[in-house]
N, C-alpha and C positions, 0 to 999 in steps of 0.2 A: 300310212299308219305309223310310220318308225317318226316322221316327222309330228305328227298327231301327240303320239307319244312322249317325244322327247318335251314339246312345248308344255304339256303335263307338269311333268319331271320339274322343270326349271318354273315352273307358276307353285307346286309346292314349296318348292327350296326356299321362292322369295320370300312364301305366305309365314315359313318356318323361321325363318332369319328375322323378319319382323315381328312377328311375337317374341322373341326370344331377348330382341333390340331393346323394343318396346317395353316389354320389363327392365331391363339392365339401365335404360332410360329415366323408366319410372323411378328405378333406385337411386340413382345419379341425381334425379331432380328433387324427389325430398332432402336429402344433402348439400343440394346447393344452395349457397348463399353469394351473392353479389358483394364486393368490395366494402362497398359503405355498409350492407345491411352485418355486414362481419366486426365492421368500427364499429358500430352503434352496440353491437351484444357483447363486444370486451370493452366498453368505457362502460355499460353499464355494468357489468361484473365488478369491475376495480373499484368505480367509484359507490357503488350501493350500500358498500358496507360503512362508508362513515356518511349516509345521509341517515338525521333519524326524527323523528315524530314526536311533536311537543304538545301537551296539553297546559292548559291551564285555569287555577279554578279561584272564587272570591269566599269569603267568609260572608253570609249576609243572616242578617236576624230572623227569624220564621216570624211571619204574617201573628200567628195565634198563641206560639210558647213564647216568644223574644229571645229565645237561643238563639245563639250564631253556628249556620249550618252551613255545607262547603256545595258552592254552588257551580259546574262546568261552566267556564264562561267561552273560551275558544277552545281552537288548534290550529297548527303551523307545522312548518317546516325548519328543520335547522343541518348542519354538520358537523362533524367532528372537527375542531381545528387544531389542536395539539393531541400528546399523549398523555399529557397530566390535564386530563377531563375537561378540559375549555371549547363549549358549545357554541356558535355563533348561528345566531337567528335575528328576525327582524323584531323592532323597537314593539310595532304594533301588536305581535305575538305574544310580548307577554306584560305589558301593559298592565297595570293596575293589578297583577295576580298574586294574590293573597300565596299560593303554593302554584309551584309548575315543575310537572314531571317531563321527563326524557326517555324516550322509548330506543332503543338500539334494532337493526336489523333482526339481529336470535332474538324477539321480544321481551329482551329482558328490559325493567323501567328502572327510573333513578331518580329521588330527587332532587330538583334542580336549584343551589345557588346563584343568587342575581349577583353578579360581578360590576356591571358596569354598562350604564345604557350612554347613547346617544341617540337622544331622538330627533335630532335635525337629520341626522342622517337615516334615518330609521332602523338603527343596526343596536343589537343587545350582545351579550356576552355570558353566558353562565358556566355555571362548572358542577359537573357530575363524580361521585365518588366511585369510580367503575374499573375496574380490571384492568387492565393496560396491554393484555390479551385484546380485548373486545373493542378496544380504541383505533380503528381507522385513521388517521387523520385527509385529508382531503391535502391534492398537491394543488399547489398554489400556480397560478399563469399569470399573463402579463395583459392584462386589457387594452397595453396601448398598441398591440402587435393586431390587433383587431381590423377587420374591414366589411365592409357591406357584401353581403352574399355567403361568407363562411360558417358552414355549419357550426349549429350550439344544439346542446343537448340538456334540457331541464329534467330533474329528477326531484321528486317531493311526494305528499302524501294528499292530492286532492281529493277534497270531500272525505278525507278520512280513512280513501283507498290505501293500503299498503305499498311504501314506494312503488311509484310510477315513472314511467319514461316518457315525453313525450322529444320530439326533434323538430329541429327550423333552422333557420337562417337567420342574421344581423340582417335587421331590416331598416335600423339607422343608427348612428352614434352622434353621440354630444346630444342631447335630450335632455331636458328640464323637466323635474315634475315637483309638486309639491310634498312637506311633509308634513306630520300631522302635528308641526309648529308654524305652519305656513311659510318656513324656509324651504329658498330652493336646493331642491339636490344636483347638481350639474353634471355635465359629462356620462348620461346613462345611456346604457344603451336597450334599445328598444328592437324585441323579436317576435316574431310569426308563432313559436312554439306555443304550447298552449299550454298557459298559467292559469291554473282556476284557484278557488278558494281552498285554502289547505297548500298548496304550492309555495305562497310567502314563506321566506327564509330559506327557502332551500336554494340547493347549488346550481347554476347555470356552466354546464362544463365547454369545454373544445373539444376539438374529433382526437386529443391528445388527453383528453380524459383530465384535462387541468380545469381547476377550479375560477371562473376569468369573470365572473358576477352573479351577485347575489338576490335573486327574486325577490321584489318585492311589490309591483303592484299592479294589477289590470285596468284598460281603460274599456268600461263596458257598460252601458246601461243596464245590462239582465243581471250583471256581477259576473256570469260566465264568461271564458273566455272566448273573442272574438276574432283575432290574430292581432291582436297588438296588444304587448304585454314588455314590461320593461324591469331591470335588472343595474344592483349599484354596483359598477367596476372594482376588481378585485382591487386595483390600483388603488382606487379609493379607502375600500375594505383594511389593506397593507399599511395605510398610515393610520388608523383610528383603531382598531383592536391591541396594538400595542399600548396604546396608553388606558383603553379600556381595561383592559388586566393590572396594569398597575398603579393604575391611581382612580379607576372607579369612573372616569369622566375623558373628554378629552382634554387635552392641554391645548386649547387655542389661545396665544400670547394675548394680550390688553394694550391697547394705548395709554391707558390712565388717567382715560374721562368718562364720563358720565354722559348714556344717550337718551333719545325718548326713546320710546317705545314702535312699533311698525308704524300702527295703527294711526299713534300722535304724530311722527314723521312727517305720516303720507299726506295729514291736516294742513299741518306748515306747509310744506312743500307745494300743494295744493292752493292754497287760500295767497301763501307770501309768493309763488311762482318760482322757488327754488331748487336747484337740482343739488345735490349733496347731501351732504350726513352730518344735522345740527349736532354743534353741540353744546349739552344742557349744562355741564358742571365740568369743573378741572380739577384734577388731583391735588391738594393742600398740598405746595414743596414739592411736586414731582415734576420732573425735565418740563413739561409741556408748560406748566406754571411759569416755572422761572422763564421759559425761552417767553413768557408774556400770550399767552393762547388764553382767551375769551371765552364763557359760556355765557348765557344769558343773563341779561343783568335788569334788574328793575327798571322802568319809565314813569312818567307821568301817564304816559299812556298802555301800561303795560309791562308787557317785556322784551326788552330790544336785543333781538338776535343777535350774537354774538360769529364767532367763527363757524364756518361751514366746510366741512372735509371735502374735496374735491379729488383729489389725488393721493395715492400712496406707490413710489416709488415708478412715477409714469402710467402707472395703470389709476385708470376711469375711477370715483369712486361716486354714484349715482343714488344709494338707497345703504340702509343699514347691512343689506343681503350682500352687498357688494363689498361691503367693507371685511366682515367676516370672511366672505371666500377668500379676499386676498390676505386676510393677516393667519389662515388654515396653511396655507403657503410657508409659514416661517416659524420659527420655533424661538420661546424664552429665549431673551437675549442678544436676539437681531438687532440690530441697529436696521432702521426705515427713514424714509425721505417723506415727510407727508406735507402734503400744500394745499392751505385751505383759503376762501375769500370770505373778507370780512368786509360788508359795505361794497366801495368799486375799488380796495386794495386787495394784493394777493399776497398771503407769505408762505414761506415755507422752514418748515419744524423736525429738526433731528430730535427720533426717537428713538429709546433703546427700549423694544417690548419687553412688556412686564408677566409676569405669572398671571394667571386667571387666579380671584381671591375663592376662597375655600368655602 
């Protein structure tokens, strides 16, 4: 009996310790969070307040009165990139918008001044009149520190939901895609998180909560996203918003000729069986002139191709597209090596890059 008893005794204690566990447990486990689920809820903390929500709308004439009425044309995503009101979002976001407002975190709206587009690169610039209180601005990263497998974390306003978080991984770098000039964009990188519509323009951060690429497009037949969704390097972003702000455009330097166009390029190139970068006219008096550089010149039969850009400073130069990425590299004022063929001779042309004309 005493033994009876005792085995009692100790089958309660345990039944009592366990409940007792078993709650203090339950406590414990609603409180816990895992390492990364702890990074993901303080990069979204820090960085949510300078992502903010872009509308934009057209003026269009009404069908039956012919007034000009304001008509919703999209939304996007953008962030705060200074503290004197400069917005940075994507080209396609605000596009053709007659007016485009700025939504902040606290809901408060703003209307938005167009500052400066680049649509090769599909990047815009606005500026909002807004408190300096309520300004965010977003910390800047380094995309070249970037590798395959490290977490990213998108934040934007898909479908019009109120910031959103989604997380992924670099799922490759160096990525081409096009823009909506059918120039390429380079060096993007492309991740698993999921970018949907409303997403564009907004911030692709690091598990350091830094700003390291900018959302800009999905590859998806339904438009939703699919896990592959790509994003333009802050690196990128760091050279072109500074001249966006102050001169409205970028400053990519000129040769100081005269090209076709893609489309007529790709003809020639096509039909004559040439690889380079014709060129149509030479600047009246400028270096490339007097060094004696060729554009096309009339025939009997035509017009006889002149010099063909081949090279600029040892790097390839194979298409229009090629040419611009390498002279985005250098800034007014450079001196360049360029070596182009003319016929079966080859020469080569010091240039000093010139301003882009106004």
């Amino acid at each position: 009996m005493i033994q009876i008893a005792r085995k009692l005794y100790l089958f309660w204690i345990v039944v009592l310790v366990g409940i007792v566990g078993n709650g203090a447990l339950g406590q414990d486990y609603r409180n816990f969070k895992t390492n990364d689920e702890e990074n993901n809820i303080e990069v979204f903390k820090h960085a949510s307040p300078s992502v903010v929500f872009i509308t934009n709308s057209r003026l269009v004439r009404s069908y039956y009165s012919l007034n000009p009425q304001e008509v919703p044309q999209g939304s996007g995503s953008g962030f705060i990139w200074s503290e004197d009101g400069y917005v940075v979002t994507n080209y396609h976001v605000v596009q053709q918008a007659n007016r485009v407002t700025v939504t902040l975190q606290d809901g408060s709206t703003y209307d938005a001044t167009p500052v400066g587009f680049e649509p090769n690169k599909d990047l815009a610039v606005l500026k909002i009149d807004a408190p300096v209180a309520k300004l965010v601005p977003v910390r800047l990263g380094d995309s070249s520190l970037l590798e395959v497998g490290r977490k990213v974390i998108a934040i934007g306003n898909p479908f019009g939901l109120d910031t959103t978080m989604t997380v992924g991984v670099v799922s490759a770098l160096g990525r081409e895609i096009d823009s909506m000039t059918r120039r390429k964009i380079r060096d993007v990188i492309q991740t698993d998180a999921a970018i949907n519509p409303g997403n564009s323009g907004g911030p692709l951060l690091n598990s350091l909560g830094e700003l390291i690429g900018v959302n800009t497009a999905i590859y998806s037949p339904s438009g939703a996203s699919s896990g592959i969704g790509f994003a333009i390097p802050i690196n990128t972003v760091k050279k072109i918003v500074p001249d966006l702000i102050k001169y409205g455009k970028v400053q990519t330097p000129v040769l100081g000729v005269s090209l076709f166009s893609q489309a007529q390029a790709d003809y020639y190139r096509r039909t004559e069986g040439i690889e380079g970068v014709i060129v149509l006219d030479v600047l009246a008096d400028g270096e490339l002139d007097r060094q004696g550089m060729r554009g096309l010149t009339p025939s009997l039969r035509g017009w006889l191709i002149g010099d063909v850009i081949i090279a600029i400073d040892d790097t390839q130069v194979r298409n229009e597209d090629d040419l611009i990425t390498v002279l985005e590299n250098h800034r007014v004022g450079d001196t360049v090596t360029l070596m182009s063929r003319r016929g079966n001779q080859t020469f080569e042309y010091e240039v000093r890059l010139l301003p882009p004309p106004d």
